[in-house]
Structure formats: structure tokens, C-alpha cells
mmCIF file of the N, C-alpha and C atoms, coordinates in Angstrom:
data_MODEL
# 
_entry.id   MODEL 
# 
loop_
_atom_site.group_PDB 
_atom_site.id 
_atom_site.type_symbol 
_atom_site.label_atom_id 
_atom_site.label_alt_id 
_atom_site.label_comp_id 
_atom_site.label_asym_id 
_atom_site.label_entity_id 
_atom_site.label_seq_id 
_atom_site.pdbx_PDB_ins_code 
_atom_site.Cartn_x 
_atom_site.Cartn_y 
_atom_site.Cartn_z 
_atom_site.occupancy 
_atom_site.B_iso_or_equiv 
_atom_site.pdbx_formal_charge 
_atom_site.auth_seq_id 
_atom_site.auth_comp_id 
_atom_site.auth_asym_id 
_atom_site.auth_atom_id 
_atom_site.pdbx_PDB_model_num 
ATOM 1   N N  . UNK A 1 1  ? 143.300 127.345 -140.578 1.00 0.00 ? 1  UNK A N  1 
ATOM 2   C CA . UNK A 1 1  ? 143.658 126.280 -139.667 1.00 0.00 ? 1  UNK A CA 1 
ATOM 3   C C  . UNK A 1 1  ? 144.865 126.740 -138.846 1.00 0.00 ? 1  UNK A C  1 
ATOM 4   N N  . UNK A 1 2  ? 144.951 126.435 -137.266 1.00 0.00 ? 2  UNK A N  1 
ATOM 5   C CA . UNK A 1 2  ? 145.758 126.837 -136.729 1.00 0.00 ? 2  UNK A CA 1 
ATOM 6   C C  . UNK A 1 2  ? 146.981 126.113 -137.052 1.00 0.00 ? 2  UNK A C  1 
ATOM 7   N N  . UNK A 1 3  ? 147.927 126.125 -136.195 1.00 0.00 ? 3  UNK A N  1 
ATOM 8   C CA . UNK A 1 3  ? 148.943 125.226 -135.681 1.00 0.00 ? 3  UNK A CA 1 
ATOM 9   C C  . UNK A 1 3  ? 148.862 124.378 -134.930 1.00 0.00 ? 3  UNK A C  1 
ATOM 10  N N  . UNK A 1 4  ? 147.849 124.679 -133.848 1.00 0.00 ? 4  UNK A N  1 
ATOM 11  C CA . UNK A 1 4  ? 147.478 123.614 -133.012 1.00 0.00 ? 4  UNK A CA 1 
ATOM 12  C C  . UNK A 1 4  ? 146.402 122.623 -133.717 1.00 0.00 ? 4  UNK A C  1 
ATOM 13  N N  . UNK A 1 5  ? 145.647 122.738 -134.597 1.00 0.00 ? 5  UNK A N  1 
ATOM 14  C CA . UNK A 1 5  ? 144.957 122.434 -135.086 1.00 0.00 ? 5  UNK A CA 1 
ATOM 15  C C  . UNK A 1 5  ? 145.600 120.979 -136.642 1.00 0.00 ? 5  UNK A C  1 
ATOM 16  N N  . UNK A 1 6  ? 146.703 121.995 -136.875 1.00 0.00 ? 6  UNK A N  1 
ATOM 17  C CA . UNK A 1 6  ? 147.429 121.155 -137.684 1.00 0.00 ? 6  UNK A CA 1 
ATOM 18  C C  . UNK A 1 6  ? 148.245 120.066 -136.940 1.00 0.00 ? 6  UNK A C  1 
ATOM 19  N N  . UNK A 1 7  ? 148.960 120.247 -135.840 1.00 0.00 ? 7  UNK A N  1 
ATOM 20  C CA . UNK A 1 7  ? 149.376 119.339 -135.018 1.00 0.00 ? 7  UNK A CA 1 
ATOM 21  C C  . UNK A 1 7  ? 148.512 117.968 -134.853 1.00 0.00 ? 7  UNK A C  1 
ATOM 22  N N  . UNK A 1 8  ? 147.931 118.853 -134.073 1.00 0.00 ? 8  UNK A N  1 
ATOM 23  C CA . UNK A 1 8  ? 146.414 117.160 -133.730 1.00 0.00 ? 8  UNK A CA 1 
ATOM 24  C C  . UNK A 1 8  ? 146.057 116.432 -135.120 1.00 0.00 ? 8  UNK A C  1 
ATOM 25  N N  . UNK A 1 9  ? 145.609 117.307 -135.911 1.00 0.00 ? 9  UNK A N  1 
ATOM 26  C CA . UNK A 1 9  ? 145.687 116.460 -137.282 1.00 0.00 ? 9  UNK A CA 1 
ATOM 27  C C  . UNK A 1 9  ? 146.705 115.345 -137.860 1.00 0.00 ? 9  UNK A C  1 
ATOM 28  N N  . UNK A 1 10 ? 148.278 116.059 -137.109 1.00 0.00 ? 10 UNK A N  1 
ATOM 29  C CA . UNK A 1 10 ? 149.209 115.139 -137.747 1.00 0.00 ? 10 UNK A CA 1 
ATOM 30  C C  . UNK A 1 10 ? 149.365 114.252 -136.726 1.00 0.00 ? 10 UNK A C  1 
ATOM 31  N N  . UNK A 1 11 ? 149.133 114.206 -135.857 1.00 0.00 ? 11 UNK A N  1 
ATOM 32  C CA . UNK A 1 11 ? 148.784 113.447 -134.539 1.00 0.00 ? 11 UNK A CA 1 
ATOM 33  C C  . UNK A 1 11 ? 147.778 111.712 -135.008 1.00 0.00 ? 11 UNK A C  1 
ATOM 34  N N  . UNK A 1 12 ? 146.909 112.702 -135.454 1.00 0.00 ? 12 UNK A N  1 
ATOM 35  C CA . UNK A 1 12 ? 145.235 111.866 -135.474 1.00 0.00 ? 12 UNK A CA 1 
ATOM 36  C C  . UNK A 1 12 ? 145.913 110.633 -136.700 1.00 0.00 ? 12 UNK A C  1 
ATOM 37  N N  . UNK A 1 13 ? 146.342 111.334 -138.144 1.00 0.00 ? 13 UNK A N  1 
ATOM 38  C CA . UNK A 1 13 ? 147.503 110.491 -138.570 1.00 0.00 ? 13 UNK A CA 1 
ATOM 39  C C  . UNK A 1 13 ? 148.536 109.506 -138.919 1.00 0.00 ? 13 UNK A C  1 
ATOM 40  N N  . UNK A 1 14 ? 148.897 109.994 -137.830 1.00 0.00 ? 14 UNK A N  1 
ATOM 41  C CA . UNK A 1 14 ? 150.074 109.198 -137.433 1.00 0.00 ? 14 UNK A CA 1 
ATOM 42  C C  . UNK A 1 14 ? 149.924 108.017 -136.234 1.00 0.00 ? 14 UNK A C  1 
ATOM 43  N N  . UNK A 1 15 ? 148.823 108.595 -135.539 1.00 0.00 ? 15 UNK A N  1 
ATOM 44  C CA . UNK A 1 15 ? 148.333 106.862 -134.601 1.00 0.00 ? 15 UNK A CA 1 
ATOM 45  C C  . UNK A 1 15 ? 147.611 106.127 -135.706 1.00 0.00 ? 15 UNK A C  1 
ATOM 46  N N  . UNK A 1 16 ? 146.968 106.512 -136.603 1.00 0.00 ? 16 UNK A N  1 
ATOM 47  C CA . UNK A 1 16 ? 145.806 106.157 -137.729 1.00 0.00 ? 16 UNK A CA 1 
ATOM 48  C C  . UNK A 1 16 ? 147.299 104.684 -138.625 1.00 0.00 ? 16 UNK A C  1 
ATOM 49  N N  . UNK A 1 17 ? 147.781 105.066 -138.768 1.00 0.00 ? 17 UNK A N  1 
ATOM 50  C CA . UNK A 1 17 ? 149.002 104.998 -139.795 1.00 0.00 ? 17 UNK A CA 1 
ATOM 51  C C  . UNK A 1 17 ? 149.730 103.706 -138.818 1.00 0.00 ? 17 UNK A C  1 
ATOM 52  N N  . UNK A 1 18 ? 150.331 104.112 -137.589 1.00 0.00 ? 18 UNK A N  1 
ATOM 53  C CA . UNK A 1 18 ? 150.460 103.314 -136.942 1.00 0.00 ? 18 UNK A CA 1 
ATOM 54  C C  . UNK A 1 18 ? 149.922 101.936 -136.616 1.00 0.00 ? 18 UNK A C  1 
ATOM 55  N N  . UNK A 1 19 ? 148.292 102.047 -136.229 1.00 0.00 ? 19 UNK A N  1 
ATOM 56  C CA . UNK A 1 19 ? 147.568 100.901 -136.461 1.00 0.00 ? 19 UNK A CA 1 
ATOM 57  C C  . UNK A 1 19 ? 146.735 100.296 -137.494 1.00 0.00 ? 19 UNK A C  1 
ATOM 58  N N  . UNK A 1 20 ? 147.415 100.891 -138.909 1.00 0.00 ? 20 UNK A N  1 
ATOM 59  C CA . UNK A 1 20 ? 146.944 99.934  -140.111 1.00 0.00 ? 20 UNK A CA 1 
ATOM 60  C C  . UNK A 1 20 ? 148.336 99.297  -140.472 1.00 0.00 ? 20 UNK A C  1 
ATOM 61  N N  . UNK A 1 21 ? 149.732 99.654  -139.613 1.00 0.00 ? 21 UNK A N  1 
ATOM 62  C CA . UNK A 1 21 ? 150.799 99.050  -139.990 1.00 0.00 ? 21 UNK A CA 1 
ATOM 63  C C  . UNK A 1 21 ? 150.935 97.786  -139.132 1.00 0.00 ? 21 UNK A C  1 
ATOM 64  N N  . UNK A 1 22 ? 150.715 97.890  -137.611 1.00 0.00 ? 22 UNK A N  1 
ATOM 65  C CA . UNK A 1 22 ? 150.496 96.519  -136.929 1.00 0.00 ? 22 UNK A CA 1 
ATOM 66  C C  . UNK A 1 22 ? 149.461 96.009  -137.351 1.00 0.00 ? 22 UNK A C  1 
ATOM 67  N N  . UNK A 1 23 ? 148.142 96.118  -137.993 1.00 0.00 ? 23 UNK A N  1 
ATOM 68  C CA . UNK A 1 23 ? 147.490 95.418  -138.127 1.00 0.00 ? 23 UNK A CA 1 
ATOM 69  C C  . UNK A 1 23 ? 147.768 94.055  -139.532 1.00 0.00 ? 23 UNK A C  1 
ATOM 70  N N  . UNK A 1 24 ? 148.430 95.457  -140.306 1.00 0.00 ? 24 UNK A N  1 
ATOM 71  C CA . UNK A 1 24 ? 148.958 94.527  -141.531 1.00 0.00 ? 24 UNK A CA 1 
ATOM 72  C C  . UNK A 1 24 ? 149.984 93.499  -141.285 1.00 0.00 ? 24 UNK A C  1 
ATOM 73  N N  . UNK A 1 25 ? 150.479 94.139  -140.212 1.00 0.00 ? 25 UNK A N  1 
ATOM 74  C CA . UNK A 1 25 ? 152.120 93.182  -139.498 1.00 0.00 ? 25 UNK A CA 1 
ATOM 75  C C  . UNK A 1 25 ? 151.154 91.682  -139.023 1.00 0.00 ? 25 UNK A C  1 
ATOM 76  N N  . UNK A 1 26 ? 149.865 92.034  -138.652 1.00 0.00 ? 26 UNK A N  1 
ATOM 77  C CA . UNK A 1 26 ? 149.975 90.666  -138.030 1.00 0.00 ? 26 UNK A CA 1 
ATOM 78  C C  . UNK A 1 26 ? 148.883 90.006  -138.640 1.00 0.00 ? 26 UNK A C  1 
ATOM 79  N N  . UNK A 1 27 ? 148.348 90.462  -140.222 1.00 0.00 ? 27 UNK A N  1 
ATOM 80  C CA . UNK A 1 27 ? 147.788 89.439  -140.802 1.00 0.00 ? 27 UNK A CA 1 
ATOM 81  C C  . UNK A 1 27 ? 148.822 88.646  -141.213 1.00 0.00 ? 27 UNK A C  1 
ATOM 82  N N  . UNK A 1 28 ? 150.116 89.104  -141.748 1.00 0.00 ? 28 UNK A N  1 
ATOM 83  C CA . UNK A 1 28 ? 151.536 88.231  -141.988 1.00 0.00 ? 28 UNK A CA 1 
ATOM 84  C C  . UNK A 1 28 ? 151.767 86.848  -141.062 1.00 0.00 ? 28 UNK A C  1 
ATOM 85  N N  . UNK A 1 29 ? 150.995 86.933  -139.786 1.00 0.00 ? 29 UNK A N  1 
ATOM 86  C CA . UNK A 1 29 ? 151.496 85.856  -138.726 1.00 0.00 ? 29 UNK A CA 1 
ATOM 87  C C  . UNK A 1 29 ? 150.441 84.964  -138.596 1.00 0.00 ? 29 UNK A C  1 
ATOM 88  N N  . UNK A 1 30 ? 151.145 83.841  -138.509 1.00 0.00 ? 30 UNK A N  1 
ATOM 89  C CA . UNK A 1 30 ? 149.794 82.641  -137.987 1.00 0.00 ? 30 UNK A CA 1 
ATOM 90  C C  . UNK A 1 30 ? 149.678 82.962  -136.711 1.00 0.00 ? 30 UNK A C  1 
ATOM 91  N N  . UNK A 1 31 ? 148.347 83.062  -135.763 1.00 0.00 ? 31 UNK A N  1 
ATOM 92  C CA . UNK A 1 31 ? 147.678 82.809  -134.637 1.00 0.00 ? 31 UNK A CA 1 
ATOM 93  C C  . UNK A 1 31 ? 146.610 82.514  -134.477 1.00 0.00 ? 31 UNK A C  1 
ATOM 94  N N  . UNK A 1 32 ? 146.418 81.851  -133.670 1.00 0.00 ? 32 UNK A N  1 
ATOM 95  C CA . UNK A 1 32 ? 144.983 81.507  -133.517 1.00 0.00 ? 32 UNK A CA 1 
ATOM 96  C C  . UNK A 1 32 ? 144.096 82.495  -133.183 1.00 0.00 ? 32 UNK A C  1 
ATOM 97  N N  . UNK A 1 33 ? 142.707 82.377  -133.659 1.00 0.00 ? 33 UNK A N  1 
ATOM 98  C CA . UNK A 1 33 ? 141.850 83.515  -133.824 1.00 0.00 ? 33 UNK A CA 1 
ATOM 99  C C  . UNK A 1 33 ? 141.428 83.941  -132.324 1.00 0.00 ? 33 UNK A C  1 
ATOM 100 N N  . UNK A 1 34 ? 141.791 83.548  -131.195 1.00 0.00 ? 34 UNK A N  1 
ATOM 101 C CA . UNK A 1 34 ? 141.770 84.267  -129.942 1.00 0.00 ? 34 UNK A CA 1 
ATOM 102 C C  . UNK A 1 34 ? 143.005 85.340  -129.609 1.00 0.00 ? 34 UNK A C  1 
ATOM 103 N N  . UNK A 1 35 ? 144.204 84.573  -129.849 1.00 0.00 ? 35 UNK A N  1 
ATOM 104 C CA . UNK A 1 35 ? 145.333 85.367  -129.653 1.00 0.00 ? 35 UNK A CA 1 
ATOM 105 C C  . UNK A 1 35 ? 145.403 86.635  -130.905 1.00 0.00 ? 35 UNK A C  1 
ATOM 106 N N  . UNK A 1 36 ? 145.194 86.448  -132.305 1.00 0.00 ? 36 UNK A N  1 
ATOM 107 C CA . UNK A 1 36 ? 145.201 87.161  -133.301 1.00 0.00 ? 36 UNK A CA 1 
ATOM 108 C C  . UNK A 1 36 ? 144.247 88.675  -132.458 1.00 0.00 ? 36 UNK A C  1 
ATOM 109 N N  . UNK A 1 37 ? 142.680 87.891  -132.299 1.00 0.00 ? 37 UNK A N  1 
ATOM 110 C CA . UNK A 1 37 ? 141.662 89.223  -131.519 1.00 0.00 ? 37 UNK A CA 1 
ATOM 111 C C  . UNK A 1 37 ? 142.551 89.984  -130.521 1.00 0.00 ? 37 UNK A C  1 
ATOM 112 N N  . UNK A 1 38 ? 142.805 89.386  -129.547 1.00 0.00 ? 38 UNK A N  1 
ATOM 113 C CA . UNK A 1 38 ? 143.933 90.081  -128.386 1.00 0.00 ? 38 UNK A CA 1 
ATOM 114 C C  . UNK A 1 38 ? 145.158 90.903  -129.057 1.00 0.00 ? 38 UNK A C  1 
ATOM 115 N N  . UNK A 1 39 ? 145.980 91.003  -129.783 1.00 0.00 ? 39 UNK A N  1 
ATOM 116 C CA . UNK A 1 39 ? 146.739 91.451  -130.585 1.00 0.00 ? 39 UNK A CA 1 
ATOM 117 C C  . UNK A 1 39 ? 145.870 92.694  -130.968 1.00 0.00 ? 39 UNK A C  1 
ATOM 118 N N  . UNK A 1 40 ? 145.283 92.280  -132.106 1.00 0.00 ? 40 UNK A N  1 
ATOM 119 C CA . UNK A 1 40 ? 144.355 93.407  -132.491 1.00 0.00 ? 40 UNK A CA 1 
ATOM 120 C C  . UNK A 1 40 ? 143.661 94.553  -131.735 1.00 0.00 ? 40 UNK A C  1 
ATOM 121 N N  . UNK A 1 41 ? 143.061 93.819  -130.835 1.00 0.00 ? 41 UNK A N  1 
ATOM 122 C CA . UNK A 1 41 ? 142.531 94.825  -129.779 1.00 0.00 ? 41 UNK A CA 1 
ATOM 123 C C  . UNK A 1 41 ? 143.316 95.660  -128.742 1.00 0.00 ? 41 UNK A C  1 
ATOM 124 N N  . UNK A 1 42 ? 144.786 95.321  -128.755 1.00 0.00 ? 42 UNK A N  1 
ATOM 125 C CA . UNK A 1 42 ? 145.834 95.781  -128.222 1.00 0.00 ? 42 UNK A CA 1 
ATOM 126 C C  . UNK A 1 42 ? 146.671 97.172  -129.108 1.00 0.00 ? 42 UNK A C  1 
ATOM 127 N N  . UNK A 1 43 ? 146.453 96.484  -130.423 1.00 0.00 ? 43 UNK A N  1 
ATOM 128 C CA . UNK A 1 43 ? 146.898 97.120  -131.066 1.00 0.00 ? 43 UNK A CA 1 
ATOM 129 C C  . UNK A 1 43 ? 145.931 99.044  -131.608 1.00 0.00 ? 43 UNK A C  1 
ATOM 130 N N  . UNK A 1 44 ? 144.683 98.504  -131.158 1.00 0.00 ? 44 UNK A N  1 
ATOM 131 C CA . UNK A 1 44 ? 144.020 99.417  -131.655 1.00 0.00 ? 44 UNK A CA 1 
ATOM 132 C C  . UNK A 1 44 ? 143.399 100.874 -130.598 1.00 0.00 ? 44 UNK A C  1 
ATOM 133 N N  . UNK A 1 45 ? 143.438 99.710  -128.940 1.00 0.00 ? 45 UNK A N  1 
ATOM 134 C CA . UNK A 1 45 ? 143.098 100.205 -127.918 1.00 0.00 ? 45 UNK A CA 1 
ATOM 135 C C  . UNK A 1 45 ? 143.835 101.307 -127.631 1.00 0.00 ? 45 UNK A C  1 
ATOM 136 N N  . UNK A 1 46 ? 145.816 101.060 -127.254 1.00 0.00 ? 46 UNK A N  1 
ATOM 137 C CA . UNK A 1 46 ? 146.678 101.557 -126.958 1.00 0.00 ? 46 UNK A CA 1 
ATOM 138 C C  . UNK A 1 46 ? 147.110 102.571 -128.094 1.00 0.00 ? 46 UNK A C  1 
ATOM 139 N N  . UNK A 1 47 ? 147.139 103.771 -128.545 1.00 0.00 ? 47 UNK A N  1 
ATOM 140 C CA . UNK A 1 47 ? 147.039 104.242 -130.242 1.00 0.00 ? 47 UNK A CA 1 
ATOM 141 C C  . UNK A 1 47 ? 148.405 104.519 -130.150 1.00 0.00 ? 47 UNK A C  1 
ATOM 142 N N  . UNK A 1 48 ? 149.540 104.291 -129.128 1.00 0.00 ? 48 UNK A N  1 
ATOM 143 C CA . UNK A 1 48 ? 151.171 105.073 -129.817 1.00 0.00 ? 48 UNK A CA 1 
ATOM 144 C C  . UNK A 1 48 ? 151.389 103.982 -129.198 1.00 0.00 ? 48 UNK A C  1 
ATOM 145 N N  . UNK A 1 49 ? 151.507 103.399 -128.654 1.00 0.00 ? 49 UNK A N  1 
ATOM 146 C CA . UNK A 1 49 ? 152.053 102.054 -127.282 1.00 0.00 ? 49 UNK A CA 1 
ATOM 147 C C  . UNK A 1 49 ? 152.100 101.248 -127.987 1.00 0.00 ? 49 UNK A C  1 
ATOM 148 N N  . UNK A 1 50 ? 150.737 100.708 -128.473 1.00 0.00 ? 50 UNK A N  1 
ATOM 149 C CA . UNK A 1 50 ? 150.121 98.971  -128.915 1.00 0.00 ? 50 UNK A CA 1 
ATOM 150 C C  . UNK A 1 50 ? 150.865 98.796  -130.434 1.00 0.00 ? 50 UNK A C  1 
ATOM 151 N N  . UNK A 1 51 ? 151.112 99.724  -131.476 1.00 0.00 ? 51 UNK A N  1 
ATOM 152 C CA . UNK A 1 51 ? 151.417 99.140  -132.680 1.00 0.00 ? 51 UNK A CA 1 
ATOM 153 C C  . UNK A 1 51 ? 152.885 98.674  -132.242 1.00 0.00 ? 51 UNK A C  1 
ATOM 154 N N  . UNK A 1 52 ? 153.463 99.685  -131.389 1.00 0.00 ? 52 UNK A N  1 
ATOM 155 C CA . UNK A 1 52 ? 155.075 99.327  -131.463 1.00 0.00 ? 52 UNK A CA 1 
ATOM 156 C C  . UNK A 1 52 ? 155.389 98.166  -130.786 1.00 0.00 ? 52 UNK A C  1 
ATOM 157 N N  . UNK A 1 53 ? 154.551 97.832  -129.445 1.00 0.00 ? 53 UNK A N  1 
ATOM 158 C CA . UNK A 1 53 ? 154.404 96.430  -128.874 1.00 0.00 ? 53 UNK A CA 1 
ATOM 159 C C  . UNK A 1 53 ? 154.232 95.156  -129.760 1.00 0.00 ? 53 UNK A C  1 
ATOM 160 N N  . UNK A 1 54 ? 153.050 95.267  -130.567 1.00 0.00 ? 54 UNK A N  1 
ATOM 161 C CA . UNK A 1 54 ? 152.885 94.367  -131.798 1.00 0.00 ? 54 UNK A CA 1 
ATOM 162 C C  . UNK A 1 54 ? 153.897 94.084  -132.540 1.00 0.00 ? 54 UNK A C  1 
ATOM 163 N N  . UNK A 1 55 ? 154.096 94.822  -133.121 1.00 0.00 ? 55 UNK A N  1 
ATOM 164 C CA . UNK A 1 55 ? 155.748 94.257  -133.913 1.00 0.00 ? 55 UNK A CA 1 
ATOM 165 C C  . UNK A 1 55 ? 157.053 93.999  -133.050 1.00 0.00 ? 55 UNK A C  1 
ATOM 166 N N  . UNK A 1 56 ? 157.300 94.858  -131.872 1.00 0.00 ? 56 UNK A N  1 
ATOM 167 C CA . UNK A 1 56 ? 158.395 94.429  -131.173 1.00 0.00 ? 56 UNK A CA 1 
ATOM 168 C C  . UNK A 1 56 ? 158.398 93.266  -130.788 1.00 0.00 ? 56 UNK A C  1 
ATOM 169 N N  . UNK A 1 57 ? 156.975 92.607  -130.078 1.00 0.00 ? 57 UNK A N  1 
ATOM 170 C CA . UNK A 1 57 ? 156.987 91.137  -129.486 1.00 0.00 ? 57 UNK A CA 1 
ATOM 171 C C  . UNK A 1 57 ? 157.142 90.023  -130.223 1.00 0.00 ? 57 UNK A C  1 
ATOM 172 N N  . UNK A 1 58 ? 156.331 90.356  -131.530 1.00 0.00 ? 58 UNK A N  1 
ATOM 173 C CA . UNK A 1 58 ? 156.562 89.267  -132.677 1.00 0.00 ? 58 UNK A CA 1 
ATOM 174 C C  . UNK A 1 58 ? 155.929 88.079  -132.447 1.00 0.00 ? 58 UNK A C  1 
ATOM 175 N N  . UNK A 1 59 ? 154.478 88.429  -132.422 1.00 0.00 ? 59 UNK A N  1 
ATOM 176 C CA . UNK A 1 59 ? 153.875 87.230  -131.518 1.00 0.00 ? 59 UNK A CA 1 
ATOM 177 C C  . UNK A 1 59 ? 153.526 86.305  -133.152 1.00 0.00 ? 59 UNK A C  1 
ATOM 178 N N  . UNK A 1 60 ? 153.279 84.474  -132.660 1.00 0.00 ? 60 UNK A N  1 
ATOM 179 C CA . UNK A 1 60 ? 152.474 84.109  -133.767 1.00 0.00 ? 60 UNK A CA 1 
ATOM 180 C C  . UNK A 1 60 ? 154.421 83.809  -134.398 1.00 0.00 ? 60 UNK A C  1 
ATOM 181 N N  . UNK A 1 61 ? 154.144 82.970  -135.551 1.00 0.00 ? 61 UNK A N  1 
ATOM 182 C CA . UNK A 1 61 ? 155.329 82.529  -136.473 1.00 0.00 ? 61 UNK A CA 1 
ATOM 183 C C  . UNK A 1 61 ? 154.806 83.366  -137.842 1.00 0.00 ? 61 UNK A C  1 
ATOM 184 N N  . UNK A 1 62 ? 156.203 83.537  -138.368 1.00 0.00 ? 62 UNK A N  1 
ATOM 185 C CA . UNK A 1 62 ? 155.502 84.494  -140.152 1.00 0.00 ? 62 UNK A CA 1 
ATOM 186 C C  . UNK A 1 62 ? 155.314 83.444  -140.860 1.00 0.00 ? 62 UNK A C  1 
ATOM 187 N N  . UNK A 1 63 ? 154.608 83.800  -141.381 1.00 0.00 ? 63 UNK A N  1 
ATOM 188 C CA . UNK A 1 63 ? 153.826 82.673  -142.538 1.00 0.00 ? 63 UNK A CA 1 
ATOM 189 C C  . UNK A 1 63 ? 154.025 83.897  -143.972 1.00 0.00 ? 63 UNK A C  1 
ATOM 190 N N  . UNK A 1 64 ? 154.866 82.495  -144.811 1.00 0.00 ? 64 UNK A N  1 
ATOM 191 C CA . UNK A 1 64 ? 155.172 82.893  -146.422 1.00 0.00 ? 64 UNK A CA 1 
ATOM 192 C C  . UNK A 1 64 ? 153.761 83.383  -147.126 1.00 0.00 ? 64 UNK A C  1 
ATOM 193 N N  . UNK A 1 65 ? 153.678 84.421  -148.014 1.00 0.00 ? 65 UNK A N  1 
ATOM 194 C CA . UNK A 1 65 ? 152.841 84.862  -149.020 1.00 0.00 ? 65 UNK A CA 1 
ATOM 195 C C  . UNK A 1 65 ? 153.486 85.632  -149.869 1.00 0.00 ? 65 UNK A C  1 
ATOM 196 N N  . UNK A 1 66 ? 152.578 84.741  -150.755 1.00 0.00 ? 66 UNK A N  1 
ATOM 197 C CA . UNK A 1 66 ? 153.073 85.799  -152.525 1.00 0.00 ? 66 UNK A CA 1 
ATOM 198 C C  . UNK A 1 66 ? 152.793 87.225  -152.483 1.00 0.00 ? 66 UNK A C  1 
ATOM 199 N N  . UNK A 1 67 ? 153.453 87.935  -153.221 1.00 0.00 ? 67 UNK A N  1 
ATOM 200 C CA . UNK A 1 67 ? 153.358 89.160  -153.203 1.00 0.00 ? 67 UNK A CA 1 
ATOM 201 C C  . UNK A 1 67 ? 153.153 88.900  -154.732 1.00 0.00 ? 67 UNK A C  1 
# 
């Protein structure tokens, strides 16, 4: 395996990683299931942009759950 090869891998990754962390960020939030889809699809479309947007905007109120 190259270097370039390992790169893109840590690349592929790290957007991967990125959008299972906004996604988890915003089962935490109440929204309604139109705005929640839009979120999501933002989050998944955009792969370095959309997760950090998702959590920066803070859309939706947090809603308490047990851990």
C-alpha cells in the first residue's frame, strides 16, 4: 500500500467518523421529522462541511436520555 493510498484511506475514515458523530449528535435533539431529514441529509451530503455545521448550529432543543 502506498502513501497515497494510505492517505485516502485515512481520509475515507475520517469523513466516515465524522458523519456517524453528527448523526449521533442529532438523534440527542428533538426535531421534527422534516427538519431532523434536512439535517441528516446535510450532514451526509457535505462529508467535511455538514458534520461540523450540524453540531455548530445546534439545531432542534437536547432532549434528556439515560445512559
Amino acid at each position: 500500500m502506498s502513501t497515497a493510498d494510505l492517505l485516502r484511506a485515512l481520509l475515507l475514515f475520517t469523513m466516515l467518523a465524522m458523519a456517524v458523530l453528527a448523526l449521533r449528535y442529532l438523534s440527542r435533539r428533538h426535531l421534527d421529522w422534516p427538519y431532523n431529514l434536512a439535517w441528516c441529509v446535510l450532514a451526509v451530503i457535505l462529508p467535511i462541511l455538514g458534520p461540523i455545521l450540524v453540531i455548530s448550529l445546534r439545531p432542534g432543543r437536547w432532549v434528556k436520555t439515560r445512559v
